[in-house]
C-alpha positions, 0 to 999 in steps of 0.5 A: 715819368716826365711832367710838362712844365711851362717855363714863363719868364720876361725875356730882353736883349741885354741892349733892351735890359734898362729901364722899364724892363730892367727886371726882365730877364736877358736873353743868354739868361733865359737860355741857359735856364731853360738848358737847365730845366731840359735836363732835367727830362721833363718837356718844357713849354717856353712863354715870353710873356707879353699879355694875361691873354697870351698866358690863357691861349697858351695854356688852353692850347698846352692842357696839361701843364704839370708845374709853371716855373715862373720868373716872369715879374708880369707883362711885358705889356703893361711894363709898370706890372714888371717892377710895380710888385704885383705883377708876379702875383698876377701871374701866379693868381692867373695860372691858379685859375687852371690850378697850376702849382708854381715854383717859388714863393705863394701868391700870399706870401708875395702880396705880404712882401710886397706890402709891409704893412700886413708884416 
């Protein structure tokens, strides 16, 4: 049975790919991600994330979202929550409020790595 899974990433153009939006991710990239997950016949929902309320409208509109693939680093925005860290556990912590699992790492194991401290 095919799932819905909303595919969110931080997508620039390799000219825009510096700086403060050096952890996004470049276009031909995001395309060839999302060619991948097509194949694998479930229906993909695509955000270039921009906003946390971006990510609310879109998810409100899209109900049933089975799986978030997550590689967003945060919004594009507020471009220090791309390389600051935290940004990609506030994304995870956002999408946990309308209790979508995520791919990749948990938002605790993401806040241990991210503050030394706690290790």
């Amino acid at each position: 049975m095919s799932k819905n899974i909303l595919f969110v990433y931080n997508q620039v153009s390799e000219r825009e790919h510096k700086g403060l939006f050096r952890e996004c991710i470049p276009i031909e990239d995001v395309d060839a991600i999302r060619q991948a997950l097509i194949k694998t016949n479930n229906h993909i929902l695509s955000l270039d994330l921009f906003t946390p309320e971006q990510l609310d409208k879109f998810v409100n509109k899209h109900r049933s979202i089975d799986l978030a693939f997550v590689l967003a680093e945060g919004y594009k925005s507020t471009p220090h929550t791309l390389y600051s860290g935290h940004g990609a556990a506030m994304v995870r912590k956002q999408l946990n409020k309308y209790h979508i699992p995520c791919n990749l790492s948990s938002i605790k194991s993401m806040e241990i790595c991210r503050n030394k401290d706690l290790t």
